[in-house]
N, CA, C and O atoms as a GROMACS GRO file, in nm:
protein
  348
    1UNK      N    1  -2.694  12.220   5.058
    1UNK     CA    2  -2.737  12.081   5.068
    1UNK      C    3  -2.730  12.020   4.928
    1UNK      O    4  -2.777  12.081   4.833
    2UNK      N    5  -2.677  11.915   4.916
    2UNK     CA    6  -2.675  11.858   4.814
    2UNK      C    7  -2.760  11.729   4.753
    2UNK      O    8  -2.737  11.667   4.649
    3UNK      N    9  -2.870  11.708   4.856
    3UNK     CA   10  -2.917  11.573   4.850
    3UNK      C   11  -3.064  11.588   4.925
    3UNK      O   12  -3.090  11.606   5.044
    4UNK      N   13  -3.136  11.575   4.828
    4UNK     CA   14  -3.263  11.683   4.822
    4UNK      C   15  -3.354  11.541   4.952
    4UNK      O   16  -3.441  11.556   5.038
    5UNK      N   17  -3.297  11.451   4.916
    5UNK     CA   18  -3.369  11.351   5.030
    5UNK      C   19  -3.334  11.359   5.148
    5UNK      O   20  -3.366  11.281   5.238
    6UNK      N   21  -3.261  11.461   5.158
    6UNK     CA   22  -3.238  11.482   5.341
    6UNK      C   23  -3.338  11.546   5.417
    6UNK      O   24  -3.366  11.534   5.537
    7UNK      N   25  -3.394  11.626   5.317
    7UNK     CA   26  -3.486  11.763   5.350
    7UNK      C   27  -3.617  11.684   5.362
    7UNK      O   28  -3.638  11.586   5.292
    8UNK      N   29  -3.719  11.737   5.469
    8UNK     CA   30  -3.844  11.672   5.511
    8UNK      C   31  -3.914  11.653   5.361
    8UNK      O   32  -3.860  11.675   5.252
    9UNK      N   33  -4.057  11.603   5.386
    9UNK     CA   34  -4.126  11.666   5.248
    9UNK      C   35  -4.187  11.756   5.216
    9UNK      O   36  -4.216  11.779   5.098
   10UNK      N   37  -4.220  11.828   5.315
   10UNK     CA   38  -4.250  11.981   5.288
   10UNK      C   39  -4.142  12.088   5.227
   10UNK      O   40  -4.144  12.182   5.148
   11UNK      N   41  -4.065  12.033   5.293
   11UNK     CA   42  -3.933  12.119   5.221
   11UNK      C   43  -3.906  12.039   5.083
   11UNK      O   44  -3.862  12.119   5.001
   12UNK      N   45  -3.915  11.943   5.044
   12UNK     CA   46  -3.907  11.897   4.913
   12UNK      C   47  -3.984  11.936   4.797
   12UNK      O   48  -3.962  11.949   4.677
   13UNK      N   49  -4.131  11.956   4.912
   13UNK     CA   50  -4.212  12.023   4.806
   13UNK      C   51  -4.184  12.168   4.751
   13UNK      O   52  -4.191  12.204   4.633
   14UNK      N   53  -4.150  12.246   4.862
   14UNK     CA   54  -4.126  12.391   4.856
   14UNK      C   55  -3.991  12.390   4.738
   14UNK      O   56  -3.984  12.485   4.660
   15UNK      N   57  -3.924  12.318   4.733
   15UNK     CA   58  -3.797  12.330   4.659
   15UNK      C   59  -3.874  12.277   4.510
   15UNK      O   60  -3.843  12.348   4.416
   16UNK      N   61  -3.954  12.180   4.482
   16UNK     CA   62  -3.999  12.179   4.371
   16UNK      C   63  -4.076  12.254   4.316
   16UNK      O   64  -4.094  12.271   4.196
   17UNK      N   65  -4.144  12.323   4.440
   17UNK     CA   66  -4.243  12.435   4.335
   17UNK      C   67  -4.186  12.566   4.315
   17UNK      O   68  -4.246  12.652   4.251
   18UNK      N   69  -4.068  12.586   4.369
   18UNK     CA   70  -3.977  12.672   4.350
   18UNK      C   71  -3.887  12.638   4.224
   18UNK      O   72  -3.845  12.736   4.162
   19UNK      N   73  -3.855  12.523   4.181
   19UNK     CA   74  -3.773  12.512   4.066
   19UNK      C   75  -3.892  12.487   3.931
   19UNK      O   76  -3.879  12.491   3.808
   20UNK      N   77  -3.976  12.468   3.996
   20UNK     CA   78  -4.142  12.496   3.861
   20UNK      C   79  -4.147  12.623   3.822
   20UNK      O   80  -4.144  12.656   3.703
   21UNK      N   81  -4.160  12.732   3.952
   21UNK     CA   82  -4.184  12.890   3.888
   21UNK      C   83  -4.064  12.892   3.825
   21UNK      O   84  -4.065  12.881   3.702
   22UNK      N   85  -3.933  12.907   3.895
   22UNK     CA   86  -3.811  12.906   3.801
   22UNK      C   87  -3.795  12.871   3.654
   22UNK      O   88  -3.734  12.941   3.573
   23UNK      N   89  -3.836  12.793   3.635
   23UNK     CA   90  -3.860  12.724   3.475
   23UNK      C   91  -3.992  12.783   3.398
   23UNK      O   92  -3.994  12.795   3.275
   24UNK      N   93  -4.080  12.811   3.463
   24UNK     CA   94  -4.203  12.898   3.361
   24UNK      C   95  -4.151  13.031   3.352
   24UNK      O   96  -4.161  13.098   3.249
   25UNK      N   97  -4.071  13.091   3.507
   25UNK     CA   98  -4.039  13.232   3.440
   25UNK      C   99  -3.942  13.216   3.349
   25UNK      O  100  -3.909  13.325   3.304
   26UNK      N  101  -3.872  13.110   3.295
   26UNK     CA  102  -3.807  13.134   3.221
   26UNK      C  103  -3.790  13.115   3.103
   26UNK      O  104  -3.692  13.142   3.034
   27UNK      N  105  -3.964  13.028   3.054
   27UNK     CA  106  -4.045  12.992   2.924
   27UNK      C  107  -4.115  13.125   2.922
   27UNK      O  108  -4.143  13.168   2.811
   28UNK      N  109  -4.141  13.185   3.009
   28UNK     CA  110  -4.242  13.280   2.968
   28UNK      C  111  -4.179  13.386   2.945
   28UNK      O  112  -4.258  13.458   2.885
   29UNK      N  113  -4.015  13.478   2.965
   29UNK     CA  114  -3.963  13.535   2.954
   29UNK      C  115  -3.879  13.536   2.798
   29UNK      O  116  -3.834  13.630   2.732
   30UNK      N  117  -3.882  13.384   2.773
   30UNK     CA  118  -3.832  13.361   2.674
   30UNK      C  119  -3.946  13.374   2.495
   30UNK      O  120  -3.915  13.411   2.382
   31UNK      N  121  -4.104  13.312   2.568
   31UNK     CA  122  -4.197  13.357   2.534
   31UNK      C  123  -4.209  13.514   2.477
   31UNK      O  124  -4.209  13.564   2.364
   32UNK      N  125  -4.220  13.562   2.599
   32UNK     CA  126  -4.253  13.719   2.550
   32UNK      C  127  -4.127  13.772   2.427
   32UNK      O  128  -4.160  13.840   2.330
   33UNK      N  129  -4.012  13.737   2.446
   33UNK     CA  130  -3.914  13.776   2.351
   33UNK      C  131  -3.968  13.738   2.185
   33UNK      O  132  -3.973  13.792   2.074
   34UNK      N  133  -3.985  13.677   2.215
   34UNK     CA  134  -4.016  13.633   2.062
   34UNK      C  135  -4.131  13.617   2.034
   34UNK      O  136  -4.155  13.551   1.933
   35UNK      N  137  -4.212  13.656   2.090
   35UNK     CA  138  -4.377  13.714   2.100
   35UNK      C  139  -4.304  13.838   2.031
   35UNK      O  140  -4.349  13.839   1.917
   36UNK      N  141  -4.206  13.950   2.047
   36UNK     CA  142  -4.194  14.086   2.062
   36UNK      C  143  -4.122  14.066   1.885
   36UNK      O  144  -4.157  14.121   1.780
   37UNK      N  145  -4.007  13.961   1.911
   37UNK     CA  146  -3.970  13.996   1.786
   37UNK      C  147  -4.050  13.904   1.656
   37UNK      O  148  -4.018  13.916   1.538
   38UNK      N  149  -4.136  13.831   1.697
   38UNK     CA  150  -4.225  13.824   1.552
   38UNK      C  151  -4.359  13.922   1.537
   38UNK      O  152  -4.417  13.930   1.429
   39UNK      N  153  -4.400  13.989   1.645
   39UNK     CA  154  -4.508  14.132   1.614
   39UNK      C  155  -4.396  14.269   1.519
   39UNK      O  156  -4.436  14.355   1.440
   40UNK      N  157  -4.216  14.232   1.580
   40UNK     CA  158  -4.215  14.318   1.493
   40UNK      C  159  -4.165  14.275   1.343
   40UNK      O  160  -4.146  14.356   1.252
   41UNK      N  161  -4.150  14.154   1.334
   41UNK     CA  162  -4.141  14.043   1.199
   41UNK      C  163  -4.274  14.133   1.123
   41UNK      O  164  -4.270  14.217   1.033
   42UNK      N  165  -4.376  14.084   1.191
   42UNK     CA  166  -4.498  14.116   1.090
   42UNK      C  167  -4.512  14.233   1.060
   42UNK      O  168  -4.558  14.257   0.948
   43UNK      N  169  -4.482  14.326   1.135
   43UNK     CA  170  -4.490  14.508   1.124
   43UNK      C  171  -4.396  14.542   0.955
   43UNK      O  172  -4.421  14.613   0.857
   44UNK      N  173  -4.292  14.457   0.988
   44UNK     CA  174  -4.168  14.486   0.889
   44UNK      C  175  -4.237  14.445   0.738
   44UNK      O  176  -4.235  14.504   0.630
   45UNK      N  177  -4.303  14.304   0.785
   45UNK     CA  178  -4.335  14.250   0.647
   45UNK      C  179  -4.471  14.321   0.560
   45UNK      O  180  -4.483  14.316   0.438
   46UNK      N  181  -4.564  14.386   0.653
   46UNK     CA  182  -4.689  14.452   0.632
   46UNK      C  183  -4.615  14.622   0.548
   46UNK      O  184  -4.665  14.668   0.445
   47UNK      N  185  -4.514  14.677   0.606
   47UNK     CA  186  -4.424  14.787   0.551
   47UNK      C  187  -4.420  14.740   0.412
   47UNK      O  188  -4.480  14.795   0.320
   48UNK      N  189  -4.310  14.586   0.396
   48UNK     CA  190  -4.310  14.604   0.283
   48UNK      C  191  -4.420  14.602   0.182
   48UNK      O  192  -4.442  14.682   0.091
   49UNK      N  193  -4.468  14.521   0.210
   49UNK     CA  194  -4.623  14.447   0.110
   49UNK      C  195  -4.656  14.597   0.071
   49UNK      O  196  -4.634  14.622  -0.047
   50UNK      N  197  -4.726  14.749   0.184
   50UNK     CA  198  -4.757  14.822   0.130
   50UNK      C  199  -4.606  14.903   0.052
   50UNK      O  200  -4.622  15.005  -0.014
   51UNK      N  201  -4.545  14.875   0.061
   51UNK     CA  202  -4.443  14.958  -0.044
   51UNK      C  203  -4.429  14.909  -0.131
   51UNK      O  204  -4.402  14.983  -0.225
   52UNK      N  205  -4.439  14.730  -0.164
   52UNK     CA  206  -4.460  14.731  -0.279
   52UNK      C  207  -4.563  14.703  -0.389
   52UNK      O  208  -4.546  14.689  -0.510
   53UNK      N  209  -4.670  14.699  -0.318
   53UNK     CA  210  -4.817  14.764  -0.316
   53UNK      C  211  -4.864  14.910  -0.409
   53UNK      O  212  -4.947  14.932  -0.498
   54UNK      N  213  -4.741  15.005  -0.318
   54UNK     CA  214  -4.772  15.158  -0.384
   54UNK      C  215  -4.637  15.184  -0.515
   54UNK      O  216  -4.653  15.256  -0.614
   55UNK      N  217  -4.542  15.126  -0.491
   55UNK     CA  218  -4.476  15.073  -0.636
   55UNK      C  219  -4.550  15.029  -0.749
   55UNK      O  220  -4.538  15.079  -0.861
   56UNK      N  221  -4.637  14.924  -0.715
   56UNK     CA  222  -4.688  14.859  -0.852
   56UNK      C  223  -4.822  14.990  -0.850
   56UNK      O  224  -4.849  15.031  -0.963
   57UNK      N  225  -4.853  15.015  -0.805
   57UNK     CA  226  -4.987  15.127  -0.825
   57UNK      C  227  -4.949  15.222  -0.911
   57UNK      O  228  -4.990  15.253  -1.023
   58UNK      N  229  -4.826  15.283  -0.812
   58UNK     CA  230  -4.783  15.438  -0.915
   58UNK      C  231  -4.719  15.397  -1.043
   58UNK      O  232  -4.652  15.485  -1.098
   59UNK      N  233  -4.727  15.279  -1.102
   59UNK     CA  234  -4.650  15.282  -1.218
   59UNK      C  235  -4.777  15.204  -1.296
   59UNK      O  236  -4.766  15.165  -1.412
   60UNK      N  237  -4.843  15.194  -1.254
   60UNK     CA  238  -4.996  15.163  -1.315
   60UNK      C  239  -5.058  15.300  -1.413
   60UNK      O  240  -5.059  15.416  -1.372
   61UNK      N  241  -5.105  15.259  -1.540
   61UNK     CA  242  -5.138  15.363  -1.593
   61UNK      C  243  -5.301  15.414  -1.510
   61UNK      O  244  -5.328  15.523  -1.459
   62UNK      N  245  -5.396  15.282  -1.523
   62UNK     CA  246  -5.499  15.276  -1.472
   62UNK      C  247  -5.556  15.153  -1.383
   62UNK      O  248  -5.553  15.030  -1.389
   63UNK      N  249  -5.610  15.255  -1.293
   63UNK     CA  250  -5.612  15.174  -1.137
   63UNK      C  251  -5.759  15.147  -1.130
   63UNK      O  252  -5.834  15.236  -1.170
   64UNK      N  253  -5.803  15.044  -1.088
   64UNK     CA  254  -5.951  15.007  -1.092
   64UNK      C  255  -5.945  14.925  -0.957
   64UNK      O  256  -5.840  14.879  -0.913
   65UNK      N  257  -6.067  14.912  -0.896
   65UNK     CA  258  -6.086  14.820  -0.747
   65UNK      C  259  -6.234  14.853  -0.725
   65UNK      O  260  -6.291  14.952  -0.770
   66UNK      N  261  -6.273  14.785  -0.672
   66UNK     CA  262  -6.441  14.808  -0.620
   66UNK      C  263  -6.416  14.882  -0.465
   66UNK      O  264  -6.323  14.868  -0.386
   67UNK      N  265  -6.518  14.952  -0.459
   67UNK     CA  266  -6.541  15.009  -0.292
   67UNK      C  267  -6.505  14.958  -0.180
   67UNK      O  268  -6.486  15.015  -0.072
   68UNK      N  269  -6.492  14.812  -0.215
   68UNK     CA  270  -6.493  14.714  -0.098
   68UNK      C  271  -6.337  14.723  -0.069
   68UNK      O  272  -6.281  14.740   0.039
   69UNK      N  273  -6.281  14.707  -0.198
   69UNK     CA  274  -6.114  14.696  -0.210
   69UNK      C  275  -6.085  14.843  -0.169
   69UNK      O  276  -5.976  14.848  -0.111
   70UNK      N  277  -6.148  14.967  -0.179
   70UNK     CA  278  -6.125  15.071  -0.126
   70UNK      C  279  -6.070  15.091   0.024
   70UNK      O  280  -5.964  15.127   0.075
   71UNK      N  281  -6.179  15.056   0.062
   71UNK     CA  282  -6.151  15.032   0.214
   71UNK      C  283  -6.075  14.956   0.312
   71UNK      O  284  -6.055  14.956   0.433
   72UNK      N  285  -6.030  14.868   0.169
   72UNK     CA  286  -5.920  14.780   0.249
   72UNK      C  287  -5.791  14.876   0.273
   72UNK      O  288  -5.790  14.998   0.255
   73UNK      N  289  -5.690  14.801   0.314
   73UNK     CA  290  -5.533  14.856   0.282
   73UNK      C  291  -5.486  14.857   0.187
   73UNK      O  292  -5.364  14.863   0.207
   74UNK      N  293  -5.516  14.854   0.040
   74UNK     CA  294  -5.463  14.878  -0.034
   74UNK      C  295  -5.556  14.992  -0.111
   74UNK      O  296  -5.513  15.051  -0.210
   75UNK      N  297  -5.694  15.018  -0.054
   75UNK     CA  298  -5.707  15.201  -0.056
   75UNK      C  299  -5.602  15.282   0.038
   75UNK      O  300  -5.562  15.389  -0.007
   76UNK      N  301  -5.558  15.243   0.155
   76UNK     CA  302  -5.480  15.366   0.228
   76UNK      C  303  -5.389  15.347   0.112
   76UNK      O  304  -5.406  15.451   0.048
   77UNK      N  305  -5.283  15.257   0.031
   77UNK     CA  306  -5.177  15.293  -0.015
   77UNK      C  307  -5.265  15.390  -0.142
   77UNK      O  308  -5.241  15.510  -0.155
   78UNK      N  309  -5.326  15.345  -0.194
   78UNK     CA  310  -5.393  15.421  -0.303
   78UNK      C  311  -5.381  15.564  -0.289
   78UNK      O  312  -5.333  15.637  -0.375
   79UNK      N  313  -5.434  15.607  -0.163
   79UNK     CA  314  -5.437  15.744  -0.128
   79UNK      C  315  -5.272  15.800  -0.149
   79UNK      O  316  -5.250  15.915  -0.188
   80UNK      N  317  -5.190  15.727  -0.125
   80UNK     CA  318  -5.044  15.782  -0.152
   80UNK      C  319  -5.013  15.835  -0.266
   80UNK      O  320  -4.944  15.936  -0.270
   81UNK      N  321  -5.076  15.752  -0.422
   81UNK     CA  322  -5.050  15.760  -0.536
   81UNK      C  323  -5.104  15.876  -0.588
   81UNK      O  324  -5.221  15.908  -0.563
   82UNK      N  325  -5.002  15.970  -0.688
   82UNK     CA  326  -5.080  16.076  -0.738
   82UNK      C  327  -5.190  16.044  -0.817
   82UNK      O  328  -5.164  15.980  -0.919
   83UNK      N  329  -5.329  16.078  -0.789
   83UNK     CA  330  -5.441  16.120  -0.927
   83UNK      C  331  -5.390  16.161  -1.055
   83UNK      O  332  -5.316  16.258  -1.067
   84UNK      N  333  -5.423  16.099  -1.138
   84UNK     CA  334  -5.444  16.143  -1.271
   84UNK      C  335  -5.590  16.175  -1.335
   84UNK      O  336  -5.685  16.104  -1.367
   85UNK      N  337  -5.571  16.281  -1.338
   85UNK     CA  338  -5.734  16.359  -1.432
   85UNK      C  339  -5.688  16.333  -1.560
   85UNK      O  340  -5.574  16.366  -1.589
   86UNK      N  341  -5.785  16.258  -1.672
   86UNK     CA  342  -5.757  16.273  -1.814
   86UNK      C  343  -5.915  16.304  -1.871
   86UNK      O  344  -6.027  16.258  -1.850
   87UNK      N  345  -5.853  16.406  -1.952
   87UNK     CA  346  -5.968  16.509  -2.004
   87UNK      C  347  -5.971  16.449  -2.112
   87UNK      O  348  -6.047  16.486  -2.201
   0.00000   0.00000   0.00000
């Protein structure tokens, strides 16, 4: 059928709420994609920050931070860096 005014209005309706889901599944499909690739945008960018995070650390002679900063994420990179004991 080519001529949507032939069809009663129940059937007009059914054809519009059929071309509504059609169009959200296909915002929401399009949605989730790039929902997926900016969680893994941020994964990538959080990688680097701590790599170059534990770069500037290990080439630090002396490392200082309060407890608080401990516990953040830039104690886990800390934990990466070798200790230095100076006697």
């Amino acid at each position: 059928m080519t001529d949507v005014w032939n069809l009663n209005l129940s059937d007009r309706w059914s054809l519009y709420r059929r071309w509504v889901m059609d169009v959200r599944e296909g915002y929401h499909r399009t949605i989730s994609y790039l929902n997926r690739e900016f969680e893994w945008g941020v994964e990538r960018l959080n990688k680097a920050k701590t790599m170059q995070d534990l770069e500037i650390l290990e080439g630090a002679d002396v490392i200082g931070m309060t407890t608080t900063g401990l516990l953040s994420s830039v104690g886990a990179a800390l934990g990466s860096v070798q200790a230095l004991h100076v006697q």
